[in-house]
C-alpha positions in Angstrom: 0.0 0.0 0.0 1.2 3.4 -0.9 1.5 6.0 1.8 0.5 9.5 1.4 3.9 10.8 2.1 5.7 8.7 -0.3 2.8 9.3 -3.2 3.9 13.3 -2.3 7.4 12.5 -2.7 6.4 11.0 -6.2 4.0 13.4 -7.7 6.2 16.4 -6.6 9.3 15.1 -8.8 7.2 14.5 -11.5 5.5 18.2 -11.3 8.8 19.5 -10.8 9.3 18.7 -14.2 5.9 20.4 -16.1 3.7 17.2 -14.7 0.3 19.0 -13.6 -1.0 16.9 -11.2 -4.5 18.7 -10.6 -5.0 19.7 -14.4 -4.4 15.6 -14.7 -6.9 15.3 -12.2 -9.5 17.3 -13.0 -9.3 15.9 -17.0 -9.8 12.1 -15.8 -12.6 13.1 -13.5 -14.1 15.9 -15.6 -14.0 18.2 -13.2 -14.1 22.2 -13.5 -11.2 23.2 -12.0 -13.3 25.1 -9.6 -14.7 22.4 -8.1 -14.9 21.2 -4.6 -13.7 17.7 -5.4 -10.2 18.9 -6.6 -9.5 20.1 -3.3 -9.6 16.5 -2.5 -7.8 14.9 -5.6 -4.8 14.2 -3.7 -6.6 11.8 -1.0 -9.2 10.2 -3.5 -5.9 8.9 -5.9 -4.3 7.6 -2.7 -7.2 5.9 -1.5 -8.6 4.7 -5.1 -6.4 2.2 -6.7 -8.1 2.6 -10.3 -7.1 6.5 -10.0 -3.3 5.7 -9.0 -2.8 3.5 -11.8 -3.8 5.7 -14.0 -1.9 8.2 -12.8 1.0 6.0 -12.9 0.4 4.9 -16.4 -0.2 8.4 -17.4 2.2 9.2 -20.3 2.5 12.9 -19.3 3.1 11.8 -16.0 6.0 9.0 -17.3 7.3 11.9 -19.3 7.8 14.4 -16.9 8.8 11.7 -13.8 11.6 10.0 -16.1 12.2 12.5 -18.7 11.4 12.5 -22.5 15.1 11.4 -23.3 15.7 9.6 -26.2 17.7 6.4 -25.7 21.4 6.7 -26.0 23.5 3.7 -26.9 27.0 5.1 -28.2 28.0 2.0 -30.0 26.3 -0.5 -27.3 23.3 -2.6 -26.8 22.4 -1.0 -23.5 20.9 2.7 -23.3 23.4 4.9 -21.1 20.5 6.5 -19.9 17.7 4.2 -18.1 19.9 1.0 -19.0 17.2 -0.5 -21.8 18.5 -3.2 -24.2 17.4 -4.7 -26.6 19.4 -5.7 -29.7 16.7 -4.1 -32.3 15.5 -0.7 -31.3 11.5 -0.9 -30.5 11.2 2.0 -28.7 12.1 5.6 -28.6 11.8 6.8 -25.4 13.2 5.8 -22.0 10.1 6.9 -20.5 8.5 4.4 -22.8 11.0 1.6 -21.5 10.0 2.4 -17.4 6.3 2.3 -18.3 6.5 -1.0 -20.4 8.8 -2.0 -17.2 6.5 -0.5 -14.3 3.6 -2.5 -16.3 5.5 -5.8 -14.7 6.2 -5.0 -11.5 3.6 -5.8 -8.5 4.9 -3.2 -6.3 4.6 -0.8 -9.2 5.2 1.7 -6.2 8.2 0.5 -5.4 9.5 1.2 -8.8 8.6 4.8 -8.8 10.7 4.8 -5.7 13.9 3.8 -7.0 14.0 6.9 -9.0 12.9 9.7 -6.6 16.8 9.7 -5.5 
């Protein structure tokens, strides 16, 4: 289970780089941005395991946790920057690579952790 200090930790690296976490919010709920409810997004994704994957699945979230780097191999199989490899290119994006690699993980949490360092 994900705490709410550590889902904090999480959403504030990821808005620290452009991620909007209440404009996210109110477009998966659609919700004015007015509206009571938002002052309560925070809680309701910690508490509503349907909301938090989304979030976590999210590609403007992935982009803006992990960066929209492109891989870089420099003459090896293994991207330099988030370590993909794969002998024939399929993605672009390491962002791309964490959210086919999050999408395996049961403690997708845990994951998410590893890179708030």
């Amino acid at each position: 289970m994900v705490t709410g200090k550590t889902l904090k930790e999480i959403i504030k690296k990821a808005e620290e780089n452009g991620f909007n976490f209440y404009t996210w919010y109110c477009k998966q709920r659609n919700l004015g941005y007015n509206t009571p409810e938002v002052k309560e997004a925070f809680y309701f994704v910690l508490s509503n395991k349907f909301m938090l994957t989304a979030l976590i699945f999210s590609h403007d979230f992935a982009k803006a946790y992990w960066g929209e780097n492109k891989h870089s191999f420099n003459g090896v199989d293994m991207c330099s920057v988030c370590g993909y490899y794969d002998e024939v290119i399929k993605i672009e994006y390491c962002y791309e690579h964490h959210l086919q690699q999050i999408a395996l993980k049961k403690q997708r949490i845990k994951y998410l952790e590893r890179f708030l360092k």
